[in-house]
N, C-alpha and C positions, 0 to 999 in steps of 0.2 A: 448324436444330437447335433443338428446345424445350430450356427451361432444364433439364428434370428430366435429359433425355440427356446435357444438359452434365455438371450435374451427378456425374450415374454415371461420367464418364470420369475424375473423381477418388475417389469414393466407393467402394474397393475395400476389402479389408480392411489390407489392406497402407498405402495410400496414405488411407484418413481420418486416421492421428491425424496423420500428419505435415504433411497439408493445412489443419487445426486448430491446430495450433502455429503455425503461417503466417498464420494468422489470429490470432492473439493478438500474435506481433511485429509486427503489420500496425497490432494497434492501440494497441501501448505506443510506437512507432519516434517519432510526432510529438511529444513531448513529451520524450523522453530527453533531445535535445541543448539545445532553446530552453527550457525551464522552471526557473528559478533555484531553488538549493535553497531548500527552503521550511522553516516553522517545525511545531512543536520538535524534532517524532520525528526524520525526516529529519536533519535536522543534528545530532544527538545521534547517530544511529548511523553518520552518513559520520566526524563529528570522531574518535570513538571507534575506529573502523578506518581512520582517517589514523596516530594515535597509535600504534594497534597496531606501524602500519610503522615507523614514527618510530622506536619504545624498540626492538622488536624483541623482547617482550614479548606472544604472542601466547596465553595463559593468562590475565592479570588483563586487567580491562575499564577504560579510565578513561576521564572528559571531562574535560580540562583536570588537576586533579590530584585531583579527586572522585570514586570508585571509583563505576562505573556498574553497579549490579548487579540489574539489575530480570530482565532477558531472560539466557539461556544463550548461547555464544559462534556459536551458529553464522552466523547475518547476518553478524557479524565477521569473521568467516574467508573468508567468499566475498566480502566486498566489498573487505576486502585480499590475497586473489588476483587478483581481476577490479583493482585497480589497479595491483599489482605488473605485471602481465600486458600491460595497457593504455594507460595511464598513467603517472603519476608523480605521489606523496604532496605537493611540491614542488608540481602544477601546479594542484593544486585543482578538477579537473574534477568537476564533479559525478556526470556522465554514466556516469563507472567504474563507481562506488559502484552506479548504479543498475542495470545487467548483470546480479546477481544475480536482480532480480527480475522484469526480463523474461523469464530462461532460466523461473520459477519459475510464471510466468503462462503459457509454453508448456508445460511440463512440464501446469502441471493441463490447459489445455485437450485436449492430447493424451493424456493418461490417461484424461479423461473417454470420450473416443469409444473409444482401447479398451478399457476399462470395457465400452460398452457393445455393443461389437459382441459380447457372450455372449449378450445375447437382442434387438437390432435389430439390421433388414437394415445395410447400409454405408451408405444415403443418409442413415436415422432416426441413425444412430453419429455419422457426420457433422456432421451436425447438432447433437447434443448438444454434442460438441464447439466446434462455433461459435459454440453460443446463449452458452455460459458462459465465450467467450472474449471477447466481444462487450460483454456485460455491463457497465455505467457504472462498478461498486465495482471491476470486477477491472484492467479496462484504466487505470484510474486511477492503482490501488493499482502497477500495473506499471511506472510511470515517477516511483515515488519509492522509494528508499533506504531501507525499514523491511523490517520481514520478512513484512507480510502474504501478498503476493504467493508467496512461497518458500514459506512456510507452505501458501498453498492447492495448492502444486505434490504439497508432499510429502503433505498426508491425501490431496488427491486420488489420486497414485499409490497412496497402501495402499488405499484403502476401495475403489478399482477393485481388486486384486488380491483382494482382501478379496470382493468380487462375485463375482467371476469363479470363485475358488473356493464360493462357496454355490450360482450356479447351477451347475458340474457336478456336481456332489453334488443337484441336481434334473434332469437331463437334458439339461445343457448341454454347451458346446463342453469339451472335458479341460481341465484348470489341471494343468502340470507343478508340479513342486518350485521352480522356477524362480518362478512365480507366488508361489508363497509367501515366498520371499525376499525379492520385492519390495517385499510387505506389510510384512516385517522393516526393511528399507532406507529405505523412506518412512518408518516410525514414529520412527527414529532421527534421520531430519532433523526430523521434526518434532520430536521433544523437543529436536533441541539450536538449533531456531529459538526457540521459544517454551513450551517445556516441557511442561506436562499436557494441551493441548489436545486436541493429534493423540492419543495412548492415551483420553482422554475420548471423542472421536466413537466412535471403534473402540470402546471396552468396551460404550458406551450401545447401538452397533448390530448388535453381538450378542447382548448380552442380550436388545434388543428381539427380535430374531427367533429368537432361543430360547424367550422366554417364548410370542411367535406360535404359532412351529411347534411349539411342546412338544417338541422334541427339539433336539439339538447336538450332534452326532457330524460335520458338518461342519468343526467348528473345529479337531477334527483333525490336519487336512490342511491348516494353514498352516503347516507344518516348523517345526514347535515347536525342534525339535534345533538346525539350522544355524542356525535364523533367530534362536533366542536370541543364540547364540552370536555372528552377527553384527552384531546390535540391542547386545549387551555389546561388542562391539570396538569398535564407532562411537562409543558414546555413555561407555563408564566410564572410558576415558584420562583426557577433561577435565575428568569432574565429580572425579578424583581429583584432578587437578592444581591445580583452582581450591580444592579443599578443601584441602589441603596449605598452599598459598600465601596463603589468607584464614583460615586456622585455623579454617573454617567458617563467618566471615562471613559468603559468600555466600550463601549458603541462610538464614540468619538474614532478609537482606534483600529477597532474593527473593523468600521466603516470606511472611513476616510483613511487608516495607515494601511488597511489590507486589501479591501474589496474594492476602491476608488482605483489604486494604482493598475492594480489590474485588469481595469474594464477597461484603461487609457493608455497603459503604456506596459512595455516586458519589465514589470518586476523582478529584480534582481540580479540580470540578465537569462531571462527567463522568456524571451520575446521568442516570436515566429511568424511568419506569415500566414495567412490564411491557406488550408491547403496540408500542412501539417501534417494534422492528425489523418488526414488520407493516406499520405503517403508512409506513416508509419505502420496504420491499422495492419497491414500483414505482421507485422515481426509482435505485434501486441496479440492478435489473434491467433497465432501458433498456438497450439497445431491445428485448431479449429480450422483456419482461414484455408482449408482445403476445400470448406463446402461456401466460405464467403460469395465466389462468383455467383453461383448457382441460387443463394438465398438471396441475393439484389433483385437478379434479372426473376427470377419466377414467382420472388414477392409482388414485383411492380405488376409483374400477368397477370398476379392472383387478387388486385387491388380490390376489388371488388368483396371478397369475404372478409369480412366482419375481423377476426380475428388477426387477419396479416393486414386491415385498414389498420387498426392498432399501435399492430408492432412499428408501422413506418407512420405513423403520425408521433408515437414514443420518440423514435430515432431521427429524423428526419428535421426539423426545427431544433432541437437542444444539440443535434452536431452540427448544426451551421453558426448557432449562437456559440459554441467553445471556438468553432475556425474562425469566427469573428473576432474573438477577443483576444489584444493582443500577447499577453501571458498566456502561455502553453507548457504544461508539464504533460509526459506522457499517457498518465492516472486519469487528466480531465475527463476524457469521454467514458470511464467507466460505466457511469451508469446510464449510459447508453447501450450497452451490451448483451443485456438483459433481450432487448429487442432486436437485435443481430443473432440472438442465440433461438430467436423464434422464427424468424425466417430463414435462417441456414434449418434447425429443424425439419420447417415445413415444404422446405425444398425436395428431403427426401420420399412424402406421399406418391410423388408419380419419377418412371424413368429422367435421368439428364439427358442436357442436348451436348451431344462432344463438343462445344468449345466453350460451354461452362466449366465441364468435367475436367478438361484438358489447363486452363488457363486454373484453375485449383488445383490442379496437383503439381502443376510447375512453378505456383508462387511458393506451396508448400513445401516440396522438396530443394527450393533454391534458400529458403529461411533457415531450415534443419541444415543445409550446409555453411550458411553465414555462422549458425551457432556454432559449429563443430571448429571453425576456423577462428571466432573468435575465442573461442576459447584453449588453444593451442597457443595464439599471442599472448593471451594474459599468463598460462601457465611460463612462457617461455622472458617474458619481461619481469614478473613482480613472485613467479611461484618457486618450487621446490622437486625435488627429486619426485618427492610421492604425488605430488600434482598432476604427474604426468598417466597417474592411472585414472587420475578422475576424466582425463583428455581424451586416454583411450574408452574408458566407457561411456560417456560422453559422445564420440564420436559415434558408437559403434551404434547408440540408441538413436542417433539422429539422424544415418545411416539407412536402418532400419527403417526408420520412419519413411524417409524419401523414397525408398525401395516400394515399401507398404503403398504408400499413394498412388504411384506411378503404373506400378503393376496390376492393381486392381482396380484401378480406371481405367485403364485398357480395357479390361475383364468386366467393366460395364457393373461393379459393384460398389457403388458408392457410398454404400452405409457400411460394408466391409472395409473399405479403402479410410474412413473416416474416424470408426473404431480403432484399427490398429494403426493411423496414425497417430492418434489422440493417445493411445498407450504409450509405443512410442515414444513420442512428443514429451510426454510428462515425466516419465519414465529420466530423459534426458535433463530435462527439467531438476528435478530433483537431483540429478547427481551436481549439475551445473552449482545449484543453490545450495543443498546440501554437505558437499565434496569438494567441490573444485577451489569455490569462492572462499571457504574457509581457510583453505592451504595456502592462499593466497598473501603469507606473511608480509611481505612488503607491498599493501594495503592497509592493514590494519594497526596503526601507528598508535593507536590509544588504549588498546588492549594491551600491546606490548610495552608503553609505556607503565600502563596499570599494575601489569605482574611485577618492573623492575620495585617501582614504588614500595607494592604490599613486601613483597621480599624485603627490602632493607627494612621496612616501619617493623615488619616482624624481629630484624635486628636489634631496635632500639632506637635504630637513627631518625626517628619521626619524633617530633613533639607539637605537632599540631594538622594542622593544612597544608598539601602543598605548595607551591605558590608555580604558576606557569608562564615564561615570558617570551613571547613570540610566535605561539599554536595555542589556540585556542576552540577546538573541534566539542562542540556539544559530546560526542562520546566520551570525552576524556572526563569531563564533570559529571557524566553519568557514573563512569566505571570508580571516580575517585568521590565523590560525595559533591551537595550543594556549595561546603566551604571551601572548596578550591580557588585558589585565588588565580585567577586572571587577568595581567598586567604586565608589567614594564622589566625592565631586566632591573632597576634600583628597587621594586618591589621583590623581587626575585633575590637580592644582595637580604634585605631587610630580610627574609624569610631564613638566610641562612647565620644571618645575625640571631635570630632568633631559637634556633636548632631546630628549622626546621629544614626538610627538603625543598628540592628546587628542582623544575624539568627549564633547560634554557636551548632555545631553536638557535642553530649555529651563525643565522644573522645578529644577534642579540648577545653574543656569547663575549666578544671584547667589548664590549658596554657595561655588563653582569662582572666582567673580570676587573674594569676598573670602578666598578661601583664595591665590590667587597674589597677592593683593596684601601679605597678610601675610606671606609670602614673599620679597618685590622679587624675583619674577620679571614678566614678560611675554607676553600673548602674542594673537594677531590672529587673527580668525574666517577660515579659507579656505575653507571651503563651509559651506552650509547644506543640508540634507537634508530635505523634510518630507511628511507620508506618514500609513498608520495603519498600527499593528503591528496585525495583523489577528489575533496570537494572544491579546493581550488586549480587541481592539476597541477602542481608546485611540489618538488622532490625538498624533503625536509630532513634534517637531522639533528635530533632533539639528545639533548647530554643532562643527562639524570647526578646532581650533585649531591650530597651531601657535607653536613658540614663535618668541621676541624674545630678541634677544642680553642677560641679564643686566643689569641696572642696579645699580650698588655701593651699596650703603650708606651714608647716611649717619653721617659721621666724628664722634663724642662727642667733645664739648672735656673737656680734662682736668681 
């Protein structure tokens, strides 16, 4: 049986998107359970929907007792379902937390394909589906705790309904009322993921193809009536509630402390120039970005059809509007990608020209190499003896990959070449995320302080919070609870004044030593920890105390 046969035996209309969803848990699954929460976002949005569960308070946002109001509640709410559900707030799994965003990375990649089965066969729908589930930024973004991932689920489901109604309004397969719902329903996650995004893509990518087609009597027929109505049900409860209970704060802050800096300046040193995200898009689109050239150039030939007008009115306006603004994280263009994965798709319907062919498989196989080699540095700076099989396998799948491109681009097989690089690719993927990054002890500084912790409080030597002075990494409040105190090295002395523990960072450590001394407390180093915080780049060594029974004062003669 050729692969293409095989193929077809799941390529139906019915069975691509949910074979595409399959492919996306396929590639978020390896890293779910072994990858330690990581810093800041992540742990900023697990601690915040630990709390949630905690107060029972599921309207105000907090971290610790600092009102977190940058994002709208909805990451919050699915990640304290999915551990209500799954877990336990108590157990600190991280893995709960991050549920959301896997369902959120099958959601887009199965939208995507039925998206586009309105104008490709099942095999090309397929496929689209796979390319952009496959994709390095999204299977990443799938197996962390942030809303990226949910985010690309929900534009993805509208701007596919969103499709589907413009092409039958060109001769396409019918869009029921239904369809348009959908459009309504994704827009509402996406505002209550991350607010203006999802309506941003959408508004940009009808205008763009009304001003195209000079007409828009399509837009229509997105059930303006129900779908308001239900876009208002979803989304006005909480913006009322949280307005009520912040007397508008939030919007103050979200607007003006989150969304203002960023449309005007690099937040947090988060800046780049326009241009960015282009010259990242290969290392974000591995393994896909084999068929990238090919879906530009033969999209822009194919402008004319209805459904690739779409895809580059989707893509085309909201990636100029992320390269213009000057805050840039990797993540931005996600849901952008959606329509990258329709035109690399629909690129495959007719033969390539060799110097699409050729310049895809030499950005692909030069990516799979950069990963192979950056991961040999990281095993060889911060890893471990065993690290070094995750390097070799690792290697050998990225390897393979480049092999796979290269050779059956030659061989003029470009959906074979694309296939098994994407295998491949992911295949690498997962050992990367899964394997490599975990062995990676001297990274993970807050897990490893977490375990000295639990170990001594199993001792005895805990009577309350820890207290921490000089690191303060969002993980470490996840993995140790909301009461961790974060502070000074004399809050650090007071904690052991107190019998409690104390984690003191080795700049902070003769400050913490004359603060318990002025004190006549005591107290003895039980681990050392030492690592880089990788979210400032700064090599850290944090000394884990506990106290010493009190020493009395000396008695003033009279």
């Amino acid at each position: 049986m050729t692969l293409a046969a095989f193929l077809d035996r799941f390529a139906t209309p019915r069975r691509a998107p949910i074979v595409a969803a399959l492919v996306a848990l396929l590639a978020a699954l390896p890293g779910l359970f072994t990858l330690p929460p990581t810093d800041r976002d992540e742990s900023r949005f697990a601690e915040a929907s630990a709390q949630m569960l905690e107060s029972g308070d599921f309207t105000n946002i907090m971290f610790q007792d600092t009102p977190r109001y940058k994002k709208p509640v909805g990451i919050y709410w699915l990640q304290a379902a999915s551990v209500a559900a799954l877990s336990s707030v108590e157990r600190r799994e991280i893995w709960a937390y991050r549920i959301p965003s896997v369902l959120g990375a099958m959601l887009a990649a199965g939208a995507a394909a039925w998206g586009a089965l309105a104008f490709l066969k099942p095999r090309e729908a397929l496929a689209a589906g796979a390319l952009l589930a496959a994709t390095m930024v999204l299977s990443t973004e799938s197996t962390l705790a942030t809303t990226d991932a949910a985010l690309c689920g929900a534009v993805t489901l509208s701007l596919a309904a969103m499709g589907r109604v413009y092409m039958a309004a060109r001769g396409g397969p019918p869009a029921s009322r239904w369809v348009g719902l959908l459009f309504w329903i994704g827009m509402a996650g996406a505002v209550l993921l991350k607010g203006p995004i999802g309506p941003m893509v959408a508004a940009l990518t009808g205008l763009s193809l009304a001003i195209w087609d000079r007409k828009a009597r399509w837009l229509a027929n997105l059930t303006w009536d129900w779908g308001l109505i239900v876009f208002c049900g979803l989304v006005l409860p909480w913006a009322v509630a949280i307005t009520v209970a912040t007397d508008g704060g939030f919007w103050g802050v979200a607007v003006g402390g989150d969304l203002a800096p960023k449309l005007f300046g690099g937040q947090e040193g988060h800046g780049a120039p326009p241009g960015y995200f282009a010259l990242l898009s290969p290392v974000l689109l591995f393994p896909a970005v084999l068929l990238l050239p090919a879906g530009l150039v033969n999209g822009w030939r194919a402008r004319a059809e209805p459904g690739v007008r779409f895809a580059l009115c989707w893509l085309i306006p909201s990636w100029i509007v992320f390269e213009l603004v000057p805050t840039k994280l990797p993540h931005y263009t996600l849901p952008c990608f959606g329509a990258l994965a329709w035109l690399m798709a629909a690129a495959l319907r007719q033969p390539l020209g060799p110097r699409v062919r050729w310049i895809g498989a030499w950005i692909a196989a030069a990516v799979a190499v950069g990963f192979a080699v950056a991961a040999a540095l990281g095993a060889a700076v911060y890893g471990e003896a065993s690290s070094w099989i995750w390097v070799a396998l690792i290697t050998l799948a990225m390897a393979t990959a480049a092999v796979c491109a290269l050779v059956f681009t030659a061989r003029q097989r470009p959906g074979l070449a694309a296939a098994l690089t994407c295998a491949f690719g992911v295949l690498g993927h997962a050992c990367l995320v899964g394997g490599l990054a975990p062995s990676l002890n001297g990274i993970w500084l807050s897990e490893r302080v977490a375990r000295a912790v639990t170990a001594a409080g199993s001792q005895g030597f805990s009577k309350g919070p820890t207290a921490v002075a000089g690191y303060a990494e969002p993980s470490l409040v996840f993995a140790l609870g909301a009461p961790t105190e974060l502070g000074s090295a004399r809050g650090a002395a007071v904690a052991i004044g107190e019998g409690r523990m104390a984690v003191v960072e080795q700049r902070q450590d003769a400050a913490f030593r004359q603060a318990i001394a002025a004190g006549w407390v005591s107290a003895h180093v039980a681990g050392v920890v030492k690592g880089l915080d990788y979210s400032t780049g700064h090599a850290q060594s944090l000394r884990l105390y506990e106290p010493i029974a009190p020493q009395p004062a000396p008695q003033r003669s009279p």
